[in-house]
C-alpha positions in Angstrom: 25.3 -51.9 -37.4 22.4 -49.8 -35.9 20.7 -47.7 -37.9 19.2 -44.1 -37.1 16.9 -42.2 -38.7 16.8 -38.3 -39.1 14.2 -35.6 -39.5 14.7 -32.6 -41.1 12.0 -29.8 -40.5 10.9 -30.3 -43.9 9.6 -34.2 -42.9 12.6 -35.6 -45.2 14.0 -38.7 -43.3 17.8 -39.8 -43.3 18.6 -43.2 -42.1 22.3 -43.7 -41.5 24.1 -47.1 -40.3 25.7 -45.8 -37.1 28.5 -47.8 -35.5 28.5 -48.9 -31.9 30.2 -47.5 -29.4 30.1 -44.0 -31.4 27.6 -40.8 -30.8 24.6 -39.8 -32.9 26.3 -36.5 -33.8 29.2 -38.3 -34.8 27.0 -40.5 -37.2 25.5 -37.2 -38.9 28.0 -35.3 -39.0 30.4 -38.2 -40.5 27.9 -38.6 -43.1 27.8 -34.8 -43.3 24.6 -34.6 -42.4 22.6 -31.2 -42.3 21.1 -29.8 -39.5 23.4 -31.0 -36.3 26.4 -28.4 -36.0 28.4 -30.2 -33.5 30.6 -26.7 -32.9 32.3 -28.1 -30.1 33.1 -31.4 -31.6 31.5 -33.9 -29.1 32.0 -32.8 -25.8 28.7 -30.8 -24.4 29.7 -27.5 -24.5 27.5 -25.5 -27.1 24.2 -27.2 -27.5 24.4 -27.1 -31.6 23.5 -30.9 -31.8 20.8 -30.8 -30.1 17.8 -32.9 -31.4 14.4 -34.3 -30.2 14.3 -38.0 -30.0 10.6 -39.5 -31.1 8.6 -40.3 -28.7 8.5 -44.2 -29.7 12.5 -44.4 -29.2 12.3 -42.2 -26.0 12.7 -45.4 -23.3 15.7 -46.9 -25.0 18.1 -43.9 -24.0 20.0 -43.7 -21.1 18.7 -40.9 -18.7 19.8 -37.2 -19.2 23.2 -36.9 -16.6 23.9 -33.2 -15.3 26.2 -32.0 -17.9 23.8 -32.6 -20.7 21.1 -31.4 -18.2 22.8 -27.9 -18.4 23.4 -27.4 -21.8 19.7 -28.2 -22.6 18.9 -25.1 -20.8 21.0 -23.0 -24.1 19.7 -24.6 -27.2 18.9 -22.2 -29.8 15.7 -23.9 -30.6 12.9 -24.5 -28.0 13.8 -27.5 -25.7 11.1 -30.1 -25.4 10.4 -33.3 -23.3 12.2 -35.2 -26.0 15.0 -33.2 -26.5 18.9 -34.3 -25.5 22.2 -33.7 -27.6 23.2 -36.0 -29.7 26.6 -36.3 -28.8 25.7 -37.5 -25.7 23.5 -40.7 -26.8 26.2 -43.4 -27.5 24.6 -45.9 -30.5 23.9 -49.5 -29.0 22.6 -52.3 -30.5 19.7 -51.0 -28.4 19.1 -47.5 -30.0 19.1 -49.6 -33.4 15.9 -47.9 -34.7 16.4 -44.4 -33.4 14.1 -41.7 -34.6 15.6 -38.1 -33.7 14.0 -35.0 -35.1 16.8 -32.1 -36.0 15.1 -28.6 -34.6 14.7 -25.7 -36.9 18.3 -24.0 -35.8 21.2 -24.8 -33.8 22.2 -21.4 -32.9 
């Protein structure tokens, strides 16, 4: 199972075994998780599980589509080169190794 690693503000790191085929929201928030919201449940629509992905796991991901694209522009938090929502990067065998960072606030 892949494993992915979250970073709370504070620097305290979180590695979770994520199944395949699910989202990395679905992984924090299953494993309750602080600091990913995931108001609208998985489906793009509110920005609050948003996170910035480390620069070191930024060329496994598959590239930002439209949707996604949009909502970046309303995160409550700063949006930064390395920023996508969660619930939109599916866990691979590939993203096995993740680093995401959780921003400061979510909304």
């Amino acid at each position: 199972m892949p494993e992915i690693t979250y970073v709370a503000v504070d620097g305290t790191a979180r590695t979770i075994d994520v199944p395949s085929g699910t989202s990395v929201m679905r992984g924090a928030v299953t494993h309750d998780l602080d600091g990913i919201v995931a108001q609208c449940g998985g489906n793009a629509q509110c920005a609050t599980c948003h996170v910035y992905v480390d620069d070191t796991s930024l060329d496994q991901l598959e590239p930002v589509q439209p949707k996604e694209e949009h909502m970046l522009d309303f995160t409550a938090a700063p949006r930064r080169p390395g920023s996508r929502l969660s619930c939109q990067l599916k866990v691979t065998a590939t993203l096995d190794g993740l680093v995401v960072h959780l921003p400061e606030r979510q909304y």
